[in-house]
BAMARZA-944919 format. One record per residue (C-alpha): z, y, x; residue in one letter. Coordinates in nm, 4 decimals, decimal comma. Example, Ala and Ser with C-alpha at 12.3 -4.5 7.8 and 13.67 -1.06 7.14 Angstrom:
BEGIN
+----------+----------+----------+------+
:       c3 :       c2 :       c1 : code :
+----------+----------+----------+------+
:   0,7800 :  -0,4500 :   1,2300 :    a :
:   0,7140 :  -0,1060 :   1,3670 :    s :
+----------+----------+----------+------+
//
This chain:
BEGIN
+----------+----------+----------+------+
:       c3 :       c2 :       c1 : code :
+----------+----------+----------+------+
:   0,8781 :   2,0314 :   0,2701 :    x :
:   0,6506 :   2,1650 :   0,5374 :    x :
:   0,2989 :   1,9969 :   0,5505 :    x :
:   0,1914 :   1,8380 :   0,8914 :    x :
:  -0,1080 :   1,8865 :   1,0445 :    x :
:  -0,3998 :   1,7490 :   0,7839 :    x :
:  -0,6930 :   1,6358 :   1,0562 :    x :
:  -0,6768 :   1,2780 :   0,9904 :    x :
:  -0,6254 :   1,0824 :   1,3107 :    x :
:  -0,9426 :   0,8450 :   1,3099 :    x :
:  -0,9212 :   0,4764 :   1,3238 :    x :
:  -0,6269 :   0,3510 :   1,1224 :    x :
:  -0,8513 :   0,1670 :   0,8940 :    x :
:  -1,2361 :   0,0820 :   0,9441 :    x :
:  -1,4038 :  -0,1271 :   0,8011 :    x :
:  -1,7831 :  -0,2183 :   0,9102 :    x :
:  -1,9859 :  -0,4314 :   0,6406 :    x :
:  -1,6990 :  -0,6018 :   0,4768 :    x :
:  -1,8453 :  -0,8677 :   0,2197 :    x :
:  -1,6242 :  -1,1015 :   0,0291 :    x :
:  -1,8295 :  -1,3744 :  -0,1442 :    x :
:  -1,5936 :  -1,6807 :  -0,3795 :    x :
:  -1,7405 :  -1,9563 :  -0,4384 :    x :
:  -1,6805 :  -2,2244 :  -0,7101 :    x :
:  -1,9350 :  -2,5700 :  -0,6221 :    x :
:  -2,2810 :  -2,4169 :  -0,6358 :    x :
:  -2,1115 :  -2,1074 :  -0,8233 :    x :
:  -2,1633 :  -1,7864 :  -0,6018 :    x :
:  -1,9848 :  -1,4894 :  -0,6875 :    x :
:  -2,0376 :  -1,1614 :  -0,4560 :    x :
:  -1,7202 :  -0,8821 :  -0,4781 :    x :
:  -1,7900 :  -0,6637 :  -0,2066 :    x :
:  -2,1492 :  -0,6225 :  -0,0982 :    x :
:  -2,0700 :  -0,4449 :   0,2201 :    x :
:  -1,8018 :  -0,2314 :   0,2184 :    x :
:  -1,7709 :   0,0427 :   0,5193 :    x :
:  -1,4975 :   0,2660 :   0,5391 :    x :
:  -1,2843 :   0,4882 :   0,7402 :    x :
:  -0,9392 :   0,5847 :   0,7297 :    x :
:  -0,7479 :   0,8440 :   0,9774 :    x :
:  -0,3918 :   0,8311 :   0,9896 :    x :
:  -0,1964 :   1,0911 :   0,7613 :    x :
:  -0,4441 :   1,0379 :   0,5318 :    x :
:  -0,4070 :   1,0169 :   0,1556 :    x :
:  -0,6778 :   0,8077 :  -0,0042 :    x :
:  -0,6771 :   0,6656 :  -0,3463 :    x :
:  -0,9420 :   0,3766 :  -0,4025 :    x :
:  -1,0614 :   0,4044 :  -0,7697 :    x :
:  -1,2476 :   0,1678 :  -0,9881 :    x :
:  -1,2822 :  -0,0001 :  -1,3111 :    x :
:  -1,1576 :  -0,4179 :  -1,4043 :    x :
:  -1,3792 :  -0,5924 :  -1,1974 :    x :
:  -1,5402 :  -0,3547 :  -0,9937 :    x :
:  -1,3633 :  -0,5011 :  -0,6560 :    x :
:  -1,0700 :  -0,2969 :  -0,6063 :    x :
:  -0,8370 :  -0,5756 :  -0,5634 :    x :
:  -1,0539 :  -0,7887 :  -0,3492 :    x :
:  -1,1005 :  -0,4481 :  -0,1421 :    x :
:  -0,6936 :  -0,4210 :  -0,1609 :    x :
:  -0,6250 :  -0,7846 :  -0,0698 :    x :
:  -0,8323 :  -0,7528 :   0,2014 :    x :
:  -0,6998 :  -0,3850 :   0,3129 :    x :
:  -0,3330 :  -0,6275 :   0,3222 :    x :
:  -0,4420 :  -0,9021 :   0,5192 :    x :
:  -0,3965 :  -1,1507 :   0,2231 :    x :
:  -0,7170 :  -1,2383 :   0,2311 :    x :
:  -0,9979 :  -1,2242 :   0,4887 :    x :
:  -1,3837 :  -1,1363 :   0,4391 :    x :
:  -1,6709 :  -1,3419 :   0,4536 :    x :
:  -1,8772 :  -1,1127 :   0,6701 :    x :
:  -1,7873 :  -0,7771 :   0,8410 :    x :
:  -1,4936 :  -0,6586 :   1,0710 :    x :
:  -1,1878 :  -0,4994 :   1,0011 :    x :
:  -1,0157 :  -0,2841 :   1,2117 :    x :
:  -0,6488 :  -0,2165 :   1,2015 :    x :
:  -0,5130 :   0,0703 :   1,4247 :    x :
:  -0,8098 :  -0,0388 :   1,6497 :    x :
:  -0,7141 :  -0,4263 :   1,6215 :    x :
:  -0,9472 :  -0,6794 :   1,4669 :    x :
:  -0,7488 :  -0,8303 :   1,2277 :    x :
:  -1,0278 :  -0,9536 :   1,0294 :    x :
:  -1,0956 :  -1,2954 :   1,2682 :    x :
:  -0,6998 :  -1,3523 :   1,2730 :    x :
:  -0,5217 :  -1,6472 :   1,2206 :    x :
:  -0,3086 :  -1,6785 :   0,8978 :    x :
:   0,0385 :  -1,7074 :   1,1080 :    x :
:  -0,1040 :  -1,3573 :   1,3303 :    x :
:  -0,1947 :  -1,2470 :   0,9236 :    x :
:   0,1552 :  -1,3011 :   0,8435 :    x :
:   0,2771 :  -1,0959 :   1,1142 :    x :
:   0,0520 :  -0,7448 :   1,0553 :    x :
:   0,1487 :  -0,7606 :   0,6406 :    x :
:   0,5519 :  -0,8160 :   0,8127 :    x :
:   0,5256 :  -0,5468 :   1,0306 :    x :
:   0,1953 :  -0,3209 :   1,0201 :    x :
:   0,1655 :  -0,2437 :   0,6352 :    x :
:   0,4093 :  -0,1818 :   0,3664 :    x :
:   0,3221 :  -0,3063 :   0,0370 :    x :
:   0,4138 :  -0,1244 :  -0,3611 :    x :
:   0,2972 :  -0,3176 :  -0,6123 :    x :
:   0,3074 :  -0,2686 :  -1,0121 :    x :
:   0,4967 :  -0,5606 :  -1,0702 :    x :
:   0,8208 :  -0,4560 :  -0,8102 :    x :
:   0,8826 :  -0,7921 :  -0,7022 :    x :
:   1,2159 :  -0,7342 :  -0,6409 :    x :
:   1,5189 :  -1,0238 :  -0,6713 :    x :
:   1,6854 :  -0,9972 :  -0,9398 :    x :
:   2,0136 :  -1,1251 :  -0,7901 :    x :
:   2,0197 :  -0,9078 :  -0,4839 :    x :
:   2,1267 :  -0,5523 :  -0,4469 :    x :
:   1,8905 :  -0,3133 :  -0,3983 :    x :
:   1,9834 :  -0,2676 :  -0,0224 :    x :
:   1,9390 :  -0,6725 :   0,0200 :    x :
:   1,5896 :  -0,6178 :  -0,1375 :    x :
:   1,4854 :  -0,3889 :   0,1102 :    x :
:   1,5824 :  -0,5288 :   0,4103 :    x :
:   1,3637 :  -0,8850 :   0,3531 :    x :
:   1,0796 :  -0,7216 :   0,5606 :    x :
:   1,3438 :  -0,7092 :   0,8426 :    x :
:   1,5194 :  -1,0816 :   0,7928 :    x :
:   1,1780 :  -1,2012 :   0,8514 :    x :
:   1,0684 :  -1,0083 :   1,1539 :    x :
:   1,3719 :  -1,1022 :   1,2747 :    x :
:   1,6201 :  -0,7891 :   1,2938 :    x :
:   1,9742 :  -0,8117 :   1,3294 :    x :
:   2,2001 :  -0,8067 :   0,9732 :    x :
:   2,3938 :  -0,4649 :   1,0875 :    x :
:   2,0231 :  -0,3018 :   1,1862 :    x :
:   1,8938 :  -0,4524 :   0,8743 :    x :
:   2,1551 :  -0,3059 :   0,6505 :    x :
:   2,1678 :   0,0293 :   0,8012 :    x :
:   1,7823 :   0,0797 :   0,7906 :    x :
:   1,7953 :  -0,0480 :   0,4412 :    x :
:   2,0300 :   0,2324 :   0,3321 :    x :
:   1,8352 :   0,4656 :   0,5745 :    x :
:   1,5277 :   0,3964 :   0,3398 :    x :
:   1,7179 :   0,3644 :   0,0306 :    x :
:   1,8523 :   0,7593 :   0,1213 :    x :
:   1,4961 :   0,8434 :   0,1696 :    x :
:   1,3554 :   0,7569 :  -0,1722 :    x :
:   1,6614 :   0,9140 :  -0,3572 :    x :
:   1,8641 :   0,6074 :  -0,3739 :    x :
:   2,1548 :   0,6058 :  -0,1431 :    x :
:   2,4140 :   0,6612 :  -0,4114 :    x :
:   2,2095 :   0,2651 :  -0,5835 :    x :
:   2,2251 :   0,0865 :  -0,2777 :    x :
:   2,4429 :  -0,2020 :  -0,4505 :    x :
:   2,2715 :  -0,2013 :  -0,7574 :    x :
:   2,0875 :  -0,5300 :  -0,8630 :    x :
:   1,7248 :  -0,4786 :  -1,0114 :    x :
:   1,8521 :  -0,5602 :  -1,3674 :    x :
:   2,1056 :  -0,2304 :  -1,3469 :    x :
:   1,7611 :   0,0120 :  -1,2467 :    x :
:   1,5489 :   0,1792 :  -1,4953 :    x :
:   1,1842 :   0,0962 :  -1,3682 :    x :
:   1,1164 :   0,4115 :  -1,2210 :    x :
:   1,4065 :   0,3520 :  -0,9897 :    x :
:   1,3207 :  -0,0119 :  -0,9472 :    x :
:   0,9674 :   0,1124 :  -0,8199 :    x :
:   1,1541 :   0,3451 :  -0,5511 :    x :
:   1,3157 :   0,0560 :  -0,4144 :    x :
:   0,9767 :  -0,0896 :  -0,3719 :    x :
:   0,8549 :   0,2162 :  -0,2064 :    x :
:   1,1841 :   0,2309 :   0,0123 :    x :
:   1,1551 :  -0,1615 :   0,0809 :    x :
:   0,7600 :  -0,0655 :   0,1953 :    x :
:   0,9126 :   0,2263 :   0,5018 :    x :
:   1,1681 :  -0,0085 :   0,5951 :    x :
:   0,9338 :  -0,1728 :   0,8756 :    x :
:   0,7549 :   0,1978 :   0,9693 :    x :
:   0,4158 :   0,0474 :   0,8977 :    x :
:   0,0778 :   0,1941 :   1,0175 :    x :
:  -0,0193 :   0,1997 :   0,6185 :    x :
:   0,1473 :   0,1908 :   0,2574 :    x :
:  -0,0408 :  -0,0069 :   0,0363 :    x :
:   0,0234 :   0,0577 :  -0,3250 :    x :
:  -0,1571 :  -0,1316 :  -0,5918 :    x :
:  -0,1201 :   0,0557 :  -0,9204 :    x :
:   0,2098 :   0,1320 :  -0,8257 :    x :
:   0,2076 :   0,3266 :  -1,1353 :    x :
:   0,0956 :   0,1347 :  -1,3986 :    x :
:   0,4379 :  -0,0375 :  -1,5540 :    x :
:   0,6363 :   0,3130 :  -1,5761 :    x :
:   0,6498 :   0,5510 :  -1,8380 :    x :
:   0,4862 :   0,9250 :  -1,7963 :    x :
:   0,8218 :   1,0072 :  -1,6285 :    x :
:   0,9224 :   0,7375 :  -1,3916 :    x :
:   0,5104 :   0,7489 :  -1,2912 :    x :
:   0,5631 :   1,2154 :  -1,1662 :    x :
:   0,8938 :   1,0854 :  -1,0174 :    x :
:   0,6803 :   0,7673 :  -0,8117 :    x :
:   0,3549 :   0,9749 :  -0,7368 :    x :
:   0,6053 :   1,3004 :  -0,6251 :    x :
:   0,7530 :   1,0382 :  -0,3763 :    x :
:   0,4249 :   0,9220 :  -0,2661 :    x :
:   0,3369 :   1,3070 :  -0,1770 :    x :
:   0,6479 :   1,3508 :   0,0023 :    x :
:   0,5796 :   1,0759 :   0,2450 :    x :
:   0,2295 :   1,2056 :   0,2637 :    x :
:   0,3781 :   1,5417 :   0,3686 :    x :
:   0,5793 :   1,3540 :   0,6163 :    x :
:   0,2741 :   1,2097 :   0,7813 :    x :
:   0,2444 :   0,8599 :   0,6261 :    x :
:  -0,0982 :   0,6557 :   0,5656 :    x :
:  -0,1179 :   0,6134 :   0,1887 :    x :
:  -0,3466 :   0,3801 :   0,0663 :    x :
:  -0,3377 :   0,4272 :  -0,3202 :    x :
:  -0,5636 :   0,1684 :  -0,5662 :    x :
:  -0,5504 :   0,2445 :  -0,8893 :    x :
:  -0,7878 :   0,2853 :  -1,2431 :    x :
:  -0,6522 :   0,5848 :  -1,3499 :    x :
:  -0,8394 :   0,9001 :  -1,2473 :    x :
:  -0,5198 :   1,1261 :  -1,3511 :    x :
:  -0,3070 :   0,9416 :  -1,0887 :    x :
:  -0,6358 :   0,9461 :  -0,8142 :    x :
:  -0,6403 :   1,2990 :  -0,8438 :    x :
:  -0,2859 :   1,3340 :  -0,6677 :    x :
:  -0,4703 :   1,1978 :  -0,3548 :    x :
:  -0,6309 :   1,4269 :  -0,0728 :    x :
:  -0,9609 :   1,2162 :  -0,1123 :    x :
:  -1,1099 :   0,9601 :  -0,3771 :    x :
:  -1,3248 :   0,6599 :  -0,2644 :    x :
:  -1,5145 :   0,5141 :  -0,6282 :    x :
:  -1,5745 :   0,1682 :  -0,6192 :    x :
:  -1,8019 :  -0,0352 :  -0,8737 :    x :
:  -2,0138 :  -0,3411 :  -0,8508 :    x :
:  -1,8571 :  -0,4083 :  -0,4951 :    x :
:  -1,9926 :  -0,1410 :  -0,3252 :    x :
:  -1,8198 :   0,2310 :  -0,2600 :    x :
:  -2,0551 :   0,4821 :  -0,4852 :    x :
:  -1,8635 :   0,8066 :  -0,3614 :    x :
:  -1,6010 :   0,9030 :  -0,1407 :    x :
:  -1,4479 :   1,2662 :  -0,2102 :    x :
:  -1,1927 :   1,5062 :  -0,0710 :    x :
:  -0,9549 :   1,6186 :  -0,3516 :    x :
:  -0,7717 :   1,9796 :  -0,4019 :    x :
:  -0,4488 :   1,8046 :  -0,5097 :    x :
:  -0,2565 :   1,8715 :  -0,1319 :    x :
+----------+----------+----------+------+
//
């Protein structure tokens, strides 16, 4: 596949003194101490860190499932970060596309079904829903699964329908939150080859994960520990 152009367009994702603080009665707990941040689109930027070092407050955050206590976040230019909870619902619907480690796919839906739910919700009609199901489905090496149910997928697969289920909108960003971490040494090269591919292709990959092996498949590394980002690194891996 031919690589695009690598200059990062600027402004996909900024974020300017993002601090999340949880509180429990007088119980204060600080996760991110002021987090700033910059991603261009086409970038491919894994966010690395150790259990509890605020990687998935920084990642909830990044997909507007939570909001931050002080700071602004910008998304393609817009402030999400002072948005209402119905606008919230909207951007995750339509503006990022989420891989998680768990799947979170229904079990008694075929994989096409699966990947169109981004679309029911926005709205989309069932024939434009189906065919840009399939359309994804093709993408991520799937078109000959598309009426497979979840239970009938070895995980690896099962993780591509994720990814495919994450395109299906054409978000500004993929998120993927250790998308890696429930697959065996095979299924994870198959998963992280995708993930370059659609880099290649010009997507906005947003990778969090613990695992340095898997961070080095990025173009650039941000290190996160005690809530704060302690490096940020371009990577020879593209």
């Amino acid at each position: 596949m031919t690589a695009v152009d690598e200059t990062p367009i600027a402004g996909v994702v900024e974020l300017h003194g993002i601090r999340k603080v949880y509180r429990s009665g007088s119980i204060e707990f600080e996760a991110l101490r002021g987090i700033d941040m910059s991603i261009g689109g086409g970038e491919y930027v894994a966010v690395i860190g150790p259990s509890g070092s605020g990687k998935s407050t920084l990642m909830n955050i990044l997909g507007c499932l939570d909001v931050p206590t002080e700071g602004q976040y910008l998304l393609g230019g817009e402030d999400v970060s002072t948005m209402s909870e119905a606008q919230l619902a909207v951007v995750r619907n339509k503006r990022i596309g989420f891989v998680f480690q768990q799947f979170n796919l229904l079990a008694s839906l075929p994989a096409w079904r699966n990947v169109e739910l981004p679309l029911v919700y926005a709205g989309t009609s069932k024939a434009e829903r189906r065919a840009r199901a399939v359309a994804a489905l093709e993408r991520v090496g799937l078109g000959d699964r598309v009426e497979n149910r979840p239970g009938e997928l070895s995980g690896g697969q099962q993780q591509r329908v994720a990814v495919a289920r994450a395109l299906v909108t054409e978000p500004d960003i993929i998120l993927a939150d250790e998308p890696t971490g429930n697959l065996d040494s095979e299924s994870t090269e198959a998963v992280l080859g995708l993930l370059d591919e659609l880099h290649l292709s010009g997507r906005t990959i947003v990778l969090i994960t613990h695992e340095h092996e898997v961070a080095a498949r990025a173009g650039r590394n941000l290190t996160i520990k005690d809530g704060l980002i302690t490096a940020d690194a371009l990577v020879g891996a593209q």
